[in-house]
Each structure stands twice: as C-alpha cells, then as structure tokens.
C-alpha positions in Angstrom: 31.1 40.9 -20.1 32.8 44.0 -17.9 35.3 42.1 -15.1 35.2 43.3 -11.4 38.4 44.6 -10.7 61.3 30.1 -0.8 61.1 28.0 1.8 63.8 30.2 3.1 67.6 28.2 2.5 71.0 29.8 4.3 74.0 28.8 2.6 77.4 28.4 4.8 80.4 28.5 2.7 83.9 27.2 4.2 86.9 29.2 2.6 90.6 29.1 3.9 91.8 32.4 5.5 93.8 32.6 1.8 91.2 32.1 0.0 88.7 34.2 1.5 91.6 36.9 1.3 92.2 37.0 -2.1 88.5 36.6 -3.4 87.6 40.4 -1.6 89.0 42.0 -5.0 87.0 39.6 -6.8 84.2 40.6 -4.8 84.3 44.2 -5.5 85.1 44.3 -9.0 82.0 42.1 -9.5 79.6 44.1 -7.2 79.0 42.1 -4.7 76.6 44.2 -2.6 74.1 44.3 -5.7 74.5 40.7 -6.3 73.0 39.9 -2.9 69.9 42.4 -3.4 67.1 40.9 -2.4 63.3 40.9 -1.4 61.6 38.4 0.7 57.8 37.8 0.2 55.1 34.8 1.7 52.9 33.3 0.4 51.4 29.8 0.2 53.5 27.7 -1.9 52.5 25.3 -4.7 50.8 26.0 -8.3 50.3 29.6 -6.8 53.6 30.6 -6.2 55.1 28.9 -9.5 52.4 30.9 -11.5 54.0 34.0 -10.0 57.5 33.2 -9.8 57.4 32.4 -13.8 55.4 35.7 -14.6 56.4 38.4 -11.8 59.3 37.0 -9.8 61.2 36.0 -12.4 60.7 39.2 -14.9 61.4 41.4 -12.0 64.9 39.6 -11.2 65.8 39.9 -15.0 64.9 43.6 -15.3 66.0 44.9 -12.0 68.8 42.0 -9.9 66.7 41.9 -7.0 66.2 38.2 -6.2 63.1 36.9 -4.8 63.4 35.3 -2.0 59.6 33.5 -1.1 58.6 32.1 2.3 56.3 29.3 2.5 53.2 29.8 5.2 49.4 29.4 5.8 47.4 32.5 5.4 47.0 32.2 9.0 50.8 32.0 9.9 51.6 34.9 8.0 49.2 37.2 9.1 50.6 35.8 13.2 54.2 36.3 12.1 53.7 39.7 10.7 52.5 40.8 13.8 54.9 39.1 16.0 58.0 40.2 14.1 56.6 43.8 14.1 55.6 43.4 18.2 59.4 42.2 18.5 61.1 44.5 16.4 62.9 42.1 14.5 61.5 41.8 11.2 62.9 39.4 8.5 60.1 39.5 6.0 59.4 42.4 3.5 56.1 41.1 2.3 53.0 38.7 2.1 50.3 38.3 0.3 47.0 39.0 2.5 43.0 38.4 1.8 41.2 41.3 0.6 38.8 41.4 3.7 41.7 40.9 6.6 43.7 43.5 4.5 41.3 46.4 5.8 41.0 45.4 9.3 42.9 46.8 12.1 44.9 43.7 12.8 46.3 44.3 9.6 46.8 48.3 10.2 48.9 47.2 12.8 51.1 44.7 11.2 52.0 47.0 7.5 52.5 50.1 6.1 50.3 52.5 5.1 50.8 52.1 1.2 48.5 56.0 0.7 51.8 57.7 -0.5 52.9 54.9 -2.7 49.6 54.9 -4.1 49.5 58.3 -5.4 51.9 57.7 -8.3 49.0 55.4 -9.8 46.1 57.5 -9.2 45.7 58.3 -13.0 45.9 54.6 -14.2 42.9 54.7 -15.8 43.6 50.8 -16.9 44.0 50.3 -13.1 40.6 49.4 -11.2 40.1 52.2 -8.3 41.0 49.7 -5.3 44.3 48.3 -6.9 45.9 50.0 -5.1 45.0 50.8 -1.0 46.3 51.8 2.3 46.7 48.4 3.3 48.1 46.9 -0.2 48.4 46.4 -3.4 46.0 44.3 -5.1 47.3 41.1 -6.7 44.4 39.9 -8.3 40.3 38.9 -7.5 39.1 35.1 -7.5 36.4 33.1 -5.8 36.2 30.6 -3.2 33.7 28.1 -4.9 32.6 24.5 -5.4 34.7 22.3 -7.2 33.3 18.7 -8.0 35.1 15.4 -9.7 33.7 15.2 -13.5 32.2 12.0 -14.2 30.6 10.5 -17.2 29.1 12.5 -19.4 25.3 13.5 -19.1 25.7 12.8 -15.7 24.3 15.9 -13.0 26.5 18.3 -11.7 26.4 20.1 -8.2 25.7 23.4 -8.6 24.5 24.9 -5.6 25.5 24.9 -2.2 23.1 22.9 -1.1 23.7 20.2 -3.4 27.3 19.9 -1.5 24.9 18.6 1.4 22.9 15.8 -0.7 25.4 13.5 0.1 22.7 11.1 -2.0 22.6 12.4 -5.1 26.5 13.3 -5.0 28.0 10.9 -3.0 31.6 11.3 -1.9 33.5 12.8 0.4 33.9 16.8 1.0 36.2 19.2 1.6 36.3 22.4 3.3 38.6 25.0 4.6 39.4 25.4 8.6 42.1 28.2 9.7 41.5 31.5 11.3 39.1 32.6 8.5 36.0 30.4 8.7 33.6 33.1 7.6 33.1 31.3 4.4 32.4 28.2 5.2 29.6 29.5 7.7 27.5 30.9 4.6 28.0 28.2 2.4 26.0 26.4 4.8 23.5 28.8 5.6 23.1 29.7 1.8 22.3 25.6 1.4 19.9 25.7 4.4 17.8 28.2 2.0 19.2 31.9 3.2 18.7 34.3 0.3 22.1 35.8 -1.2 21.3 39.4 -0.5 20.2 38.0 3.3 23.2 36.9 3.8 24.9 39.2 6.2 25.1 39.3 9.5 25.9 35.4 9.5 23.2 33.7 11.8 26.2 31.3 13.3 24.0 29.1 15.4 22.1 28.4 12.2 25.0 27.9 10.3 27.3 25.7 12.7 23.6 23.8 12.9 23.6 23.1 9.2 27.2 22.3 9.4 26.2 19.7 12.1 24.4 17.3 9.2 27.3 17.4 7.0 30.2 16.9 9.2 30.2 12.7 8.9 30.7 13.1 5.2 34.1 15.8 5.4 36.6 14.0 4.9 39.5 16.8 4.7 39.9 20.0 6.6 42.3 21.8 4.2 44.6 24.4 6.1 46.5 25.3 3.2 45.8 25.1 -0.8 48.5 22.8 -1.8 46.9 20.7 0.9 43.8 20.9 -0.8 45.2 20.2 -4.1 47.4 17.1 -2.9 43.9 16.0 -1.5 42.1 16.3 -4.5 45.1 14.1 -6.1 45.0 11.1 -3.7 40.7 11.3 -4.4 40.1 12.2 -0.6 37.0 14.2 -1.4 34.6 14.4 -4.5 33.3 18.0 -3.7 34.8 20.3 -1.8 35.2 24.2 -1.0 38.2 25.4 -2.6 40.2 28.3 -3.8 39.3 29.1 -8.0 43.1 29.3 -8.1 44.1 26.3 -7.2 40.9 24.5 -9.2 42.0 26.3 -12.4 45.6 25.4 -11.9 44.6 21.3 -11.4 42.4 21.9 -14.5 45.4 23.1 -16.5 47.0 20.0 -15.2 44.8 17.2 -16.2 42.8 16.6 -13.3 39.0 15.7 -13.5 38.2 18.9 -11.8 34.6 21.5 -12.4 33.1 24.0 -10.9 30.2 26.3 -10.1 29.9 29.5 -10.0 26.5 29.6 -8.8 28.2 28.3 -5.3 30.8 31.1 -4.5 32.2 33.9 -3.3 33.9 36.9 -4.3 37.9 37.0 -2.9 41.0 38.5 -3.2 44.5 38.4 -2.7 46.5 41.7 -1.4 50.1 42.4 -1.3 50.9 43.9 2.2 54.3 45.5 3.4 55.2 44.8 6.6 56.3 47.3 9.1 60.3 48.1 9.1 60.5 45.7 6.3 65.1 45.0 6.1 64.3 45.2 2.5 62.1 48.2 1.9 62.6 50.1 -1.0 63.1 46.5 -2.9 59.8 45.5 -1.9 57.9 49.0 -3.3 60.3 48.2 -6.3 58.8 44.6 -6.9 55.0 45.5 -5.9 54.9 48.5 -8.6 56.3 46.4 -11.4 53.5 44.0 -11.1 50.9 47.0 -11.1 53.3 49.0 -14.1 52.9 44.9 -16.3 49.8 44.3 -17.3 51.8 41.4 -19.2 53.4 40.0 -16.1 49.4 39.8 -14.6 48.1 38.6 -17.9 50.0 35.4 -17.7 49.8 34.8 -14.1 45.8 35.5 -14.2 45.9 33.1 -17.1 47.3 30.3 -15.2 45.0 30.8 -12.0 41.8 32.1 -13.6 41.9 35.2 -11.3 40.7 39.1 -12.2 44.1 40.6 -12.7 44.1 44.7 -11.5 44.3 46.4 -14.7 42.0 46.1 -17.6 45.0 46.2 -20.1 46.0 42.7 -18.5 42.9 41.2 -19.3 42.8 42.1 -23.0 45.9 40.3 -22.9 44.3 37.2 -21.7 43.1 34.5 -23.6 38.7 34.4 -24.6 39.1 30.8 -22.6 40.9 32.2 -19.2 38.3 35.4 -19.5 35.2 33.1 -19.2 36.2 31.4 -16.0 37.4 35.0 -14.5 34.8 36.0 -12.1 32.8 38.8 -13.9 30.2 41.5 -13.4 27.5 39.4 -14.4 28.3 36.0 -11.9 28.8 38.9 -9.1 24.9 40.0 -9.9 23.4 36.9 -10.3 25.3 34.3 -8.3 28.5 35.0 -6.3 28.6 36.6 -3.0 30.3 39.6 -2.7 31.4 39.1 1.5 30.6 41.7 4.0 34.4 42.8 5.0 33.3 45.3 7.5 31.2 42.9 9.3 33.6 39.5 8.9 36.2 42.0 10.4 33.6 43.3 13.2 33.1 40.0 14.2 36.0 37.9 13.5 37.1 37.5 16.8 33.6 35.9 17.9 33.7 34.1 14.4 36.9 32.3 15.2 35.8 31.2 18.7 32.6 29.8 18.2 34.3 27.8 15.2 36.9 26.7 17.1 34.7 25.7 19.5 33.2 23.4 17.0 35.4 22.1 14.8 37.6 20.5 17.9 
C-alpha cells in the first residue's frame, strides 16, 4: 500500500530586596536569558497534545532548551485569536496548529506568515511528500474524520456507511457529530447517506443536506466542539456512533475503549502548523517546526499513537505494520474516503457557516 502524504500558567515569585539582590550573579552565571527560551504553540489539548509533547515537544526541549509552552483552544478559537492578536498588534502566540483546507484560505493568509522562504531549505527532501511543507504551514500529519462505532458482541453487524449512522433501527444509540465554525463535514456525511455519489459530492447541495440532517437530529445526543469533548463523551457512553477525529478514535483504542471504525464513511484531513504574524518568539518557532520535518523518528512515534500519515516517508517505515494499516492510504482514498474540495469549502465557508448556524440553534 503507497500512503498519501499549556494551558498557559504565570508564576509570581516573592523575594526580599536582599534576596533578589544577591541571586542577579546567580542569574548570570547560570544563563538566565537561555533558560527562559521559549515557544508558545495551540492546539487542542488531550490525547493529541500528550502524543506530541512526548515525541516532538519534549525531544525538541532536550536537544535545543527551548521550552514548549502549549495553549489549550478549539480549532475555532484559534483560528479567531490569531486574527485578533494580529488585527491588535499584540501577539502572544508563536503558533497553532490549523486544518489543512482553512490553512489555504485567505483568512488564514491574513492571520500567518508566508512560510515560501522557510520552505526552500526542504525542497530536496525526497522522503518529504511535496505539500509538507506550504506557504501557509507546515504539515503535521494527514488523518480522517470518520465513523467510529461502540463494538459489541462478536458476529454482531457493524455500521459501515454513512448511511447506516441514520438507521437508528438497526444501530440504535445515540450519535455524535461535530458543530464549530467548520461544518462542511458534517453536511456530506449526510448527503453521502441520502445516496450522493462520492465523486458527486462537491458543490454541497446544503438544503439537501441540512434536510437529511433534519431526520437524524432527535437521535444526536452530543454536539462535540472540541476532541477531548468527544473523547470524554465517548467515556461517559453518550453516543454509540458518532463522527469523530481518527486521532482521537485511535488514541481511545490504544486505551482500552470499545471503540471501531470505518473507513468506508470518511474523509481525508489534515493538521497544519501555522506561524502567526509578529510571532514574540519567532525564530524559536521556525526552530521547533523544522525539527519535526528534519525527525522522521519524532513523527514516527507520534503517528503511531494517533494513526495519522506522518510527512515523510522515512517516518512511516519507522512505524509499526499495525499503525500502518489504520493510516489512511492510497487505496481507502480511491475507493472510499473523500478527498474534500478546499477551494470550494473555502469559497463558500462564509454561507456554510450561516445557514448551519441557522440550523443548529
């Protein structure tokens, strides 16, 4: 098979005139300015950010000093306080981690740097896939957003499809789907279960879809914002099939959980790592996004926790036969998952978000 390629804390301390005198020699012989380096990057918290904290955060420190300093948000919170800190002119974050699709939009142009000169010094990466690195980031790894379902007995049937999601019959149970500023997914899962080929797909007919929608909504039982939230959810049994985050399925898997999915109900996603427009902490932040593209080991082992399509092809002969299979891969992309329309979802997203808003209050 080819593959397609903290909460923030401030510290007060207290010291006596004295004492604060006679630790400034202490200070400098110990190098006090590089032992306050930092970078701080958001992201959304959880299984996510502990996969990358214990294979790129972490490594980074040890090798270079620079602490990691992560920022809790929803996707949608980050991408509004990018743009307001860079509207203000008073910018405290250096980076956060942006889907694929929003990443090439001109919201997004707006909010980050232009990454084309950065870029240049892996243009001969030949284990690097060609978009890993782009104007508007770096590319942190590939997933899907897909169907996950509680396992029952064995022998029993398995949704597949996304139109099993709606036979609330034969898989009873409540379901979960995704609302924030992004609902472009959950508009053609519905239209894909109301019979709409795959390669029909795009444009989204929205009036079909939010109608589609309409015979499910009684059974959805949590609106997930965030996917910790959808996690926690799956842990206090408030759904039995839901549209999730491969990630965060992957990660409950490796944690015990009675937790499946299909691959013949999803689509193709991504995760981008976007610098942010008179970032404080610049050149620590190009520092920290080139050491994960320069360790195929550090994406190896984060890609083996999360079941994601790490950016370089030396990272995923790294990866274990096991994680490989549940990576999305050439063949699930040409026979099952959708590969979204970014330039239209972008296009449209303003007219997106207002007719779901519209129906989802």
């Amino acid at each position: 098979m080819s593959f397609i390629w903290i909460r923030l804390s401030a510290i007060g301390l207290r010291l006596p005139i004295c004492a604060f005198a006679c630790f400034i020699p202490l200070a400098a012989s110990l190098n006090w300015a590089s032992a306050t380096e930092q970078v701080v990057i958001a992201s959304t918290g959880g299984a996510y950010d502990r996969a990358l904290k214990a294979a790129w955060f972490d490594p980074f420190t040890k090798e270079t000093g620079i602490q990691v300093v992560t920022v809790v948000a929803t996707n949608a919170e980050m991408r509004a306080k990018a743009s307001a800190m860079v509207k203000a002119g008073n910018v405290t974050w250096d980076l956060y981690l942006d889907g694929e699709i929003q990443a090439a939009s001109e919201t997004h142009r707006q909010a980050t740097e232009d990454l084309s000169g950065f870029c240049q010094q892996f243009a001969n990466r030949k284990d690097l896939s060609p978009n890993a690195c782009a104007p508007g980031g770096v590319l942190l790894q590939s997933t899907a957003t897909l169907l996950v379902y509680r396992t029952g007995k064995a022998g029993e049937p398995v949704p597949e499809t996304w139109a099993d999601m709606w036979d609330t019959k034969k898989f009873p149970g409540g379901r979960a789907f995704p609302s924030f500023d992004d609902p472009w997914r959950v508009m053609a899962a519905a239209l894909l279960a109301d019979g709409v080929a795959k390669d029909k797909l795009f444009p989204l007919d929205v009036d079909r879809a939010l109608a589609k929608l309409d015979q499910i909504r009684p059974a959805i039982t949590l609106w997930w914002k965030t996917g910790d939230q959808s996690v926690q959810g799956f842990r206090n049994n408030e759904y039995s099939l839901g549209q999730i985050w491969l990630t965060r399925a992957k990660a409950m898997q490796t944690e015990g959980l009675p937790i499946a999915w299909s691959s013949k109900a999803s689509f193709l996603v991504g995760d981008r790592i976007s610098l942010i427009k008179g970032a404080p902490h610049r050149e620590n932040a190009l520092k920290l996004i080139a050491f994960w593209l320069k360790s195929p080991k550090a994406q190896a082992q984060a890609c083996e926790v999360l079941s994601c399509t790490p950016p370089s092809s030396d990272a995923i002969a790294l990866m274990s036969d096991q994680a490989r299979k549940t990576m999305p891969g050439a063949d699930d992309i040409r026979n099952s998952i959708v590969v979204p329309d970014a330039e239209w979802i972008n296009a449209n997203a303003a007219m997106l978000l207002e007719r779901w808003n519209n129906w989802i209050r």
